[in-house]
N, C-alpha and C positions, 0 to 999 in steps of 0.2 A: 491693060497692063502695058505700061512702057518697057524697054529692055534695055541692060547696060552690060557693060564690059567685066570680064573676071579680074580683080583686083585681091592681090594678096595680100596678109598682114605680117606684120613685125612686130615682134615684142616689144614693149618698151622698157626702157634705160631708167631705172628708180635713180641709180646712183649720185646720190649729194640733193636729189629734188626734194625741192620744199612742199609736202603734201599736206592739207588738210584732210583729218577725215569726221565727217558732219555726223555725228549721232554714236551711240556706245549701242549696245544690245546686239541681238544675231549675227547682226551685218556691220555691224561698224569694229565690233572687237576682232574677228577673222580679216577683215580689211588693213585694220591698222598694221596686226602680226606681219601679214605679207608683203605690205609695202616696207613695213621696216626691215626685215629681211632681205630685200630686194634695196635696200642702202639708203632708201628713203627717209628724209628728215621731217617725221609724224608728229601731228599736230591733232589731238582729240576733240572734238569740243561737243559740249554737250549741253542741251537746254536745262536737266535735270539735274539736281543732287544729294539722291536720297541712298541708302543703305546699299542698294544694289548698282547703283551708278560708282560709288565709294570702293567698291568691292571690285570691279571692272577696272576702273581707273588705279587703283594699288598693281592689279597684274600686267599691266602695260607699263607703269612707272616703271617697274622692276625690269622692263628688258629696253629700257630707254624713253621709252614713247613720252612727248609731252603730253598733259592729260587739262584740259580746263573744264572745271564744272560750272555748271549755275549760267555759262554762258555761252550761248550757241547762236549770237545775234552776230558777233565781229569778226570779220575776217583778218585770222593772221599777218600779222607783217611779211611779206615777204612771198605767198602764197604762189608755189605755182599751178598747183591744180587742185581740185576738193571732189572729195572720194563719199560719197551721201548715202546715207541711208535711205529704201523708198520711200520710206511713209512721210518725211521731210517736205512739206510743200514747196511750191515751186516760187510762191511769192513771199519766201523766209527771206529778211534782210540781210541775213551770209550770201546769198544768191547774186542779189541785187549787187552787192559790193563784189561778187564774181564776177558779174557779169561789166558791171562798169570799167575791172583792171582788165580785163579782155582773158582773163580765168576759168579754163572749159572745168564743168562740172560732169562726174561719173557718177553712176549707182555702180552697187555691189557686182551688177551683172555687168555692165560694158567692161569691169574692170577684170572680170574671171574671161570674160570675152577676149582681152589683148592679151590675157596671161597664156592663152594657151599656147601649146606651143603648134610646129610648121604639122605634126604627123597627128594631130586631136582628133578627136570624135567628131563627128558630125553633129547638129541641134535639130531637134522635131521637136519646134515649138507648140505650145497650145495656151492660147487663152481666149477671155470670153466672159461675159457677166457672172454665166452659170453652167456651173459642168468642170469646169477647168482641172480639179484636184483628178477626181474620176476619169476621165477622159484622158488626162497623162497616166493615170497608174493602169488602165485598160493596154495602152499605145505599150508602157514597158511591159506588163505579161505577152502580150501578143511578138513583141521585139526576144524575149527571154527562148518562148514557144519555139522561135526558128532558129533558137540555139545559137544569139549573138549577146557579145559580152554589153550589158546597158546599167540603167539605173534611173530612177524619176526624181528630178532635183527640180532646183529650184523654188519658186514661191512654196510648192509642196514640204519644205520641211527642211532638204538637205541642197546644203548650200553648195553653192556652184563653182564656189574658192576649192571645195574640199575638194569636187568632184575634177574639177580640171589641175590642180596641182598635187592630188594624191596620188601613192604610189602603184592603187588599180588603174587597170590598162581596160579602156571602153572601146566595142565598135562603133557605138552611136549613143546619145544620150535624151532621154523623155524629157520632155524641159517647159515646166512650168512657169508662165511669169504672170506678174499681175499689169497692170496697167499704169502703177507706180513706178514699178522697175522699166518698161517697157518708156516711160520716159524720159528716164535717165541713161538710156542704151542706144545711143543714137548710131554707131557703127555695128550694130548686131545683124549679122546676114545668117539666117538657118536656112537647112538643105530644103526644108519645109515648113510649113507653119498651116495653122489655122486657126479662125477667131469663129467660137463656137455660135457665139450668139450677142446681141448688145441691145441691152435695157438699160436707164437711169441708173446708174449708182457712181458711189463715192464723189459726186456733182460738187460739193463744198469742198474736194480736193483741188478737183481739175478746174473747176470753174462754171463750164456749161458743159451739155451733152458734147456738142461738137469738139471740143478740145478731148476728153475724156471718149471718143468713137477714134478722132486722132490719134491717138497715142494707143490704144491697141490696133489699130492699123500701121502701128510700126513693124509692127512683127513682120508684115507681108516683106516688108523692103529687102529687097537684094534677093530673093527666096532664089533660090537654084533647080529646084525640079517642079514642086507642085503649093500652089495658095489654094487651101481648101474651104470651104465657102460653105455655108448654109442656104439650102434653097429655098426655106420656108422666113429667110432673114435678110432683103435684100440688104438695107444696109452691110453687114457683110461681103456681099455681091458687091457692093459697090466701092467698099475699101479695096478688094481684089483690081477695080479695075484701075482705083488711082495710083496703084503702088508702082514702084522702080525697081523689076526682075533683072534676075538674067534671063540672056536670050534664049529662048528654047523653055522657060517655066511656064506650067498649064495652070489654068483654072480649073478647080475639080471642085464639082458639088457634092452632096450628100442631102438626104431627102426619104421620107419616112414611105413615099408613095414610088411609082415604079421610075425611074434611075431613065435619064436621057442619055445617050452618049459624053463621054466626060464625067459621069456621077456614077456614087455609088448609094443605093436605096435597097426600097424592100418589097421582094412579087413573092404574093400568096406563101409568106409567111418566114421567106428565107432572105437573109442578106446577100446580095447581088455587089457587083462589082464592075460596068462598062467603062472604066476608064483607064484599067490598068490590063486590057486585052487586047489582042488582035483583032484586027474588024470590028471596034466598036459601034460601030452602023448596027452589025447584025447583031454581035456577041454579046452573051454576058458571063462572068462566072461567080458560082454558086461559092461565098468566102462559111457561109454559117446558117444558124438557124435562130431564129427570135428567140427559141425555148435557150438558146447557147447563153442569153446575156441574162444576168444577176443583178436585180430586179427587172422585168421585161416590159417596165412602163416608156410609153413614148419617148419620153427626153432622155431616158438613158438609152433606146435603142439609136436615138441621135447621136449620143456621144461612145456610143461603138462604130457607127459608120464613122463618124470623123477618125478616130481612134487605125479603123482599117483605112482607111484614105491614107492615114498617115507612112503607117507601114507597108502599105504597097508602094506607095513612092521610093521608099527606099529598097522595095524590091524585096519584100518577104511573101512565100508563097503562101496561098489560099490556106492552105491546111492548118499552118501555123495561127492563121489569124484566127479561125474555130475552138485550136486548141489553147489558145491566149485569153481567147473571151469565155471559156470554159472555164478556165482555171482563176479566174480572177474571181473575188471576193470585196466586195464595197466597204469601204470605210464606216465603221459606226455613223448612226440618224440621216442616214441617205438612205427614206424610203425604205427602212428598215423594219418585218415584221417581227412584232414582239409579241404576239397571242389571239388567240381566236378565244373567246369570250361568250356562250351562251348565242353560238353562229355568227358574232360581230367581230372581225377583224381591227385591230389596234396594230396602226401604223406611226412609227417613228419617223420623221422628215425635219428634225429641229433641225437643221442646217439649210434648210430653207428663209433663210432672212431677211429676203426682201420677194417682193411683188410677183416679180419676173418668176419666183423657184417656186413661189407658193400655187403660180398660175399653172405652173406644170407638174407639179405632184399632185393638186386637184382634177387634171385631166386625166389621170390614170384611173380615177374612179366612177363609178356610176352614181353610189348613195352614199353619202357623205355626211358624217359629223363633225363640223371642223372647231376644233382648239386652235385660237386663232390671239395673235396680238405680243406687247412689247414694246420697244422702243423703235420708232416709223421711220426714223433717221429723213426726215423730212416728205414721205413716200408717200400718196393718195393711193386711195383704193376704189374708186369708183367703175376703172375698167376692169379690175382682178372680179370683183363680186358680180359686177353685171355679168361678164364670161361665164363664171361657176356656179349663179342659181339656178342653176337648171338641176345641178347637182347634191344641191344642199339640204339634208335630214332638218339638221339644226347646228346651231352654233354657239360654242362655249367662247366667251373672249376673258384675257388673260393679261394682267400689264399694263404699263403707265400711257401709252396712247393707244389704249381698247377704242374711244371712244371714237378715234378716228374712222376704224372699220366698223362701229355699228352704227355711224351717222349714214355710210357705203348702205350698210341693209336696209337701212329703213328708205332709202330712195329706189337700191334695186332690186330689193328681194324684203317686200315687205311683211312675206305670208310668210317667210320664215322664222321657225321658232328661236329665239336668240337669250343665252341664259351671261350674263352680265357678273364677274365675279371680281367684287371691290375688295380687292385683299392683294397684298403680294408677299406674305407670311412662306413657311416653309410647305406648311402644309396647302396652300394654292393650287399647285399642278393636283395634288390627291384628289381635292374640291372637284378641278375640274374633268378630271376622268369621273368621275362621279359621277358629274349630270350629264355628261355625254355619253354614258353607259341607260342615264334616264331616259334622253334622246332616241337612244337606237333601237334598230330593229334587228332581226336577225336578214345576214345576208348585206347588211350596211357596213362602212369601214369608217370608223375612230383614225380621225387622219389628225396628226398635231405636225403643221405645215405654217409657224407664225405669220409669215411675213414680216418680221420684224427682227430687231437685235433680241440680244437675252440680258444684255446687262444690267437692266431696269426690277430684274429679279435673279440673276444665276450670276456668276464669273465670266461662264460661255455656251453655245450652244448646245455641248457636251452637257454641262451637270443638268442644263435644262431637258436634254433628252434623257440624260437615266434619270432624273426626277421623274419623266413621263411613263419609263419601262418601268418602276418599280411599282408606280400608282397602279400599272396594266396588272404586275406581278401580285400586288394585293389581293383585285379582282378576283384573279383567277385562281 
């Protein structure tokens, strides 16, 4: 880690600026409001223009804003900055013509970044392929626990306009981003940060791995106390080392096995802590207990240690972090039990969407029936299946690129029984708790862990997971 200077910000001056702001939806309508507010001459524009774009663009007419539909390729006359939605790639011809007039572009987040004002909250960043959502709402019970005023924004749902220019008063803020936003936030310094973990994903955003490992390794930039790190991921280890600190920021690991000085891990059974102690040579302190975190499989006891990484950095005691990770409750299909079944366990994991999540909610099992498949968003599966046959009953596949992961079994798990279901009708998921009820044994667990998108048969990963609890519900 390099180190640099404490540099302060200043708010900026909307007043008379010619703004664009690239995209309508979550992020672009809260955008627009505030720069207009803030005196800005707003400029909407939007690739789209269907009913709900129509609806967006009428309530921004009405307090000024210019609004254009249908066209989100040309940059405004006159532009002096463009305010972007994240999910806007980076090689959009509005860009290209930003970047030729010499036109900085912002996402939603650098722009709640400048907005703050001199006395804000602090940011305990977190991202990461997978864990991200859990892992901040873990960081804010355990923040609430020590009795400081917070809340978990960001990518997770609540946006970062509301939380830095509303009239609640925060100590510190959980702050979620993705990797989209994270590129569009190029002056964001948080007190702390950590990137949980980095697999392949969203690649036809970013471009290749390394741009898209780049750009959540923005987080680390500027961090002021602690970059926390995965030890079992060096690539993260090695974002930490290329990043641009302040002087005085540590590298802190976290690690499922026992904790080196500077980490915090796990002995015989308890969460441990050597990096926020006296004498960490000798010391460790005892923050919690495995039984403390909700579900108690590997990846989420990972994403509780980063979580206490997190808030020890900013100096919350032991006790709090116990009764933080106590009190906390997982969001729906994250490894979610929905019923024991004639001794067979049926597990909920549809939020598991790609390779990297499906790899780790398979590890938390011994015997396995996996409900498996979906839309592959371009993903192999040759290392996820060779990893997990050791563990595999049989497997039910599900979805318009099944046949991706059952080309995977027949090379690496051929003796496994694999039942094939050519349908993607309503009744589908039913079918497939069905034969993986055929499959099982007592003492096995009915894991529905796709690897894949759900769009190819659901909305989203949600109607795909209660589709899975009511099939269980039938069962039982």
């Amino acid at each position: 880690m390099g180190s640099r200077q404490v540099t302060s910000s200043v708010s900026p001056d909307f007043t008379g600026k010619h703004v664009t702001v690239a995209g309508l939806g979550v992020s672009g309508v809260p955008a627009a409001k505030v720069l207009h507010a803030r005196g800005a001459i707003v400029t909407v524009v939007n690739d789209g223009d269907d009913a709900r774009a129509r609806e967006q663009a009428a309530e921004l007419e009405a307090l000024g804003v210019t609004v254009r539909l249908g066209d989100g390729a040309t940059l405004p006359e006159g532009t002096e900055l463009v305010v972007t939605a994240p999910g806007w790639k980076p090689d959009k011809p509005l860009f290209a013509a930003a970047a030729e007039a010499g036109v900085e572009i912002w996402g939603d987040v650098e722009l709640a970044w400048r907005l703050r004002g001199p006395e804000a909250a602090p940011w305990l960043c977190v991202t990461g392929t997978n864990g991200k959502t859990t892992t901040t709402q873990m960081l804010a019970s355990i923040l609430k626990a020590a009795g400081l005023r917070t809340a978990a924004v960001g990518n997770i749902g609540v946006s970062l306009l509301d939380a830095v220019l509303g009239d609640e008063e925060y100590d510190v803020l959980a702050v979620e981003l993705s990797s989209y936003q994270l590129h569009w936030a190029p002056s964001l310094r948080a007190h702390s940060a950590t990137v949980l973990n980095l697999a392949p994903d969203h690649l036809d955003w970013h471009g290749s791995m390394e741009a898209y490992a780049h750009d959540k390794g923005r987080v680390y930039e500027g961090n002021r106390v602690a970059c926390v790190y995965n030890v079992a991921d060096k690539a993260t280890e090695d974002l930490v080392r290329e990043a641009d600190v302040e002087e005085g920021c540590r590298a802190i690991g976290f690690t499922l096995g026992a904790p080196a000085p500077s980490q915090l891990g796990v002995i015989d059974g308890i969460l441990v802590d050597r990096a926020f102690v006296e004498n960490r040579q000798k010391n460790a302190q005892e923050l919690a207990e495995v039984s403390d975190v909700t579900p108690p499989a590997p990846h989420n006891i990972a994403n509780a240690l980063a979580a206490a990484a997190l808030a020890r950095a900013f100096g919350v005691p032991p006790r709090a972090v116990r009764d933080g990770l106590r009190a906390f409750t997982p969001d729906a299909h994250r490894i979610a039990h929905v019923a024991d079944v004639d001794g067979v366990s049926y597990i909920d994991d549809s939020k598991a969407t790609n390779t990297h999540a499906a790899e780790a909610s398979l590890a938390a099992y011994e015997s396995i029936v996996w409900i498996a498949g979906g839309l592959a968003k371009g993903a192999t599966f040759d290392e996820l299946v060779a990893k997990s046959a050791p563990r595999l009953r049989g497997v039910v596949l599900i979805g318009a690129d099944r046949a991706l992961i059952r080309e995977a079994l027949a090379r690496h798990a051929p003796e496994v029984p694999v039942v094939d279901l050519d349908r993607t009708d309503t009744g589908a998921m039913l079918a497939a708790v069905q034969e993986a009820r055929r499959l099982a044994r007592a003492g096995d667990t009915v894991l529905l862990a796709p690897a894949c998108a759900s769009m190819d048969m659901f909305v989203n990963y949600n109607q795909r997971g209660d589709a899975f609890a009511e099939a269980v519900r039938e069962l039982a």
